[in-house]
N, C-alpha and C positions, 0 to 999 in steps of 0.2 A: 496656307500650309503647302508644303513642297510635295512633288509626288514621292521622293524619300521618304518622308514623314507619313505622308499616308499608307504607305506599303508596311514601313516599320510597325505604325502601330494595334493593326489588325495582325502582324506576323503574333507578337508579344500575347494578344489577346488569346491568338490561339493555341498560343503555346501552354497557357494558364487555363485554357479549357480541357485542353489533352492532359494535363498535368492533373485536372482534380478528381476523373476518376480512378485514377492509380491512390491519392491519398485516400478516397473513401475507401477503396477497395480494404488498406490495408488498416485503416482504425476498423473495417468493419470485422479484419481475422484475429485481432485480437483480443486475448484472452486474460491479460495478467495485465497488471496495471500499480502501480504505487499511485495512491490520490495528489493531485495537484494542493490541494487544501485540506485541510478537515473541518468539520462540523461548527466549529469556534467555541465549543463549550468546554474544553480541554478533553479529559476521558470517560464525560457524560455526554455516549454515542446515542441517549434513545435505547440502548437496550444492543441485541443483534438486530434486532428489527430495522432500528435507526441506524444502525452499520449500514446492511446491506441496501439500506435505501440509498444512504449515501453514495453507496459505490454504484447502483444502478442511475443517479444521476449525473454522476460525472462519467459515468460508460454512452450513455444517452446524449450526452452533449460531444462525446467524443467520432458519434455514427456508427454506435457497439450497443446500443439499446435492444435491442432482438435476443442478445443472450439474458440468462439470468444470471446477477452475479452474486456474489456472495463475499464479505470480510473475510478476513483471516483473525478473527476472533474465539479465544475459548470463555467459557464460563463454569464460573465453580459452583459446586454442590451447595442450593441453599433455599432456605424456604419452600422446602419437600421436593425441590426439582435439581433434578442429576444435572451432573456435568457435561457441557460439552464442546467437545474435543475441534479444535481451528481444521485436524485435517480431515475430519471428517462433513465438512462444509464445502469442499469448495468442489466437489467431482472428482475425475479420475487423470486430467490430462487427458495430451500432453497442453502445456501454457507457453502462452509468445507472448512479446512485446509489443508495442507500439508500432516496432520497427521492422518484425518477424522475427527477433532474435529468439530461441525456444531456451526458456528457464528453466525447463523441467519436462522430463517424457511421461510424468506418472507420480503420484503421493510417493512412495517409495525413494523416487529419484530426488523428491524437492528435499525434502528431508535427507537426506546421505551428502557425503560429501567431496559429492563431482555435478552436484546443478551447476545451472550457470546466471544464479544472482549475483550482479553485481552491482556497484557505484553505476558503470556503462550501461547493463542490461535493466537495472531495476526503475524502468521508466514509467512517468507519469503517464495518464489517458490522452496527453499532449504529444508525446513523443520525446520528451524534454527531460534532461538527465536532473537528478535531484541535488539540492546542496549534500555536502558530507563534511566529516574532520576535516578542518585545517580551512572551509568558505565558509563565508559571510554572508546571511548565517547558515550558522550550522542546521541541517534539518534531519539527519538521519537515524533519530529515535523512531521507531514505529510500534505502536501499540498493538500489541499481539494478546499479553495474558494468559501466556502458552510455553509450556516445556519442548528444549532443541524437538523431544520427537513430533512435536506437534498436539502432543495433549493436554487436557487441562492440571490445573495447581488440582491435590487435596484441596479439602473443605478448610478452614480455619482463616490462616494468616490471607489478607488480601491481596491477589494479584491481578486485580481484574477492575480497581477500583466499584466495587459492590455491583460486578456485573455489566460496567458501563452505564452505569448510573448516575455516578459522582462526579462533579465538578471541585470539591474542596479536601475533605479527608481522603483517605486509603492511597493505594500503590498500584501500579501498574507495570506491570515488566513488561517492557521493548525489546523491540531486534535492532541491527544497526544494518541498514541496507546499505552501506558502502562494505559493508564487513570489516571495520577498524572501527578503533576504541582507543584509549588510556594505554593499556598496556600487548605485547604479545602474545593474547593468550585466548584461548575457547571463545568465553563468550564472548568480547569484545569482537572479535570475529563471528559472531550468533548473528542471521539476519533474523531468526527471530525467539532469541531468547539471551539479550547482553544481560541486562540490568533491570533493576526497581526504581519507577518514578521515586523524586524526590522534592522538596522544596516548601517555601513558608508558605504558603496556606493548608498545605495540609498533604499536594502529594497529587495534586488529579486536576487542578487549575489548567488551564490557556498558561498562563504564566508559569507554573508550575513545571510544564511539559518543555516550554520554550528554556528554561532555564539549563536543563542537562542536555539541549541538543536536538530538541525535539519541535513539532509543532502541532500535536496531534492528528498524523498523517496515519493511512491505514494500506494495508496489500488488500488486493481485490482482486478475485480469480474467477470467471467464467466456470458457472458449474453443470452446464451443460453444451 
């Protein structure tokens, strides 16, 4: 080996050393996260329980473990037990990205409409922007269960697939984290109230989800 060679490759090394605590530092300040994957049972999460576990394990592999985190899931009134509401799960803010970009100063802000969720900011616990309309595939359904303000459905009709229970019957409304849709209008620009799952097995499947755009991906917000 030449002494170029030797010189270059400890320069490299250390430059990969100085570099890695800047990344932890900065998985370790964030707060807000869209999942890389979901669960694979379509929008039978385990409950909230198995939400937020999910999102404490992809925050944990991200060097965000320390925080607790929480879905952005609601649930509807049933089986003697009240509803509840996606914004009142996840704290108070404010929420960052992967990348430090702030999506939100406060519940208030994320909900109104000058946050700054986007296709760009609504990044995975990777850092890494998410498919949307128009890539292959499409991934920007996200399981919410939640009205624009962030609360839950009435009791009745299913939006929530039985709570996050179901893998085959019921419905679950999404958001579109790119903010586009079908047409120009509200909710297709909802990142988290477009549409009702749809599709032939029943509406709450793996496949089911994948079919409208979706992969049953979830928001995950640091709640303290």
């Amino acid at each position: 080996m030449s002494i170029l060679a030797r010189v270059i490759v400890p320069a490299g090394a250390a430059l990969a050393v100085f570099a890695s605590p800047s990344v932890r530092a900065q998985s370790a300040d964030m707060t807000f996260f869209v999942t890389s994957s979901g669960p694979g049972k379509g929008a039978d999460l385990g409950g909230l329980d198995g939400a937020d576990a999910h999102c404490q394990k992809l925050a944990q592999s991200a060097g965000a473990g320390a925080k607790t985190w929480r879905a952005y899931l609601s649930t509807q009134a049933a089986d003697g037990k009240p509803a509840v509401n996606a914004r009142d799960r996840i704290g108070k803010g404010p929420w960052q990205n992967a990348k430090g970009a702030v999506i939100a100063k406060d519940v208030a802000d994320l909900h109104g409409p000058t946050n700054n969720l986007t296709k760009q900011t609504a990044l995975s616990e990777k850092g890494e922007v998410n498919n949307g309309a128009g890539d292959t595939p499409n991934r920007h359904d996200i399981l919410t269960g939640t009205q624009p303000d962030g609360t839950a459905f009435a009791a009745g009709d299913d939006k929530t697939c039985k709570n996050w229970s179901s893998s085959t019957q019921g419905t679950a409304v999404v958001g579109h984290a790119d903010r586009r849709g079908l047409r120009d209008d509200e909710p297709s620009k909802s990142w988290n109230s477009s549409h009702p799952s749809r599709g032939p097995d029943g509406g709450c499947s793996q496949a089911d989800l994948k079919s409208t755009g979706g992969d049953g991906l979830l928001y995950c917000f640091a709640a303290n």
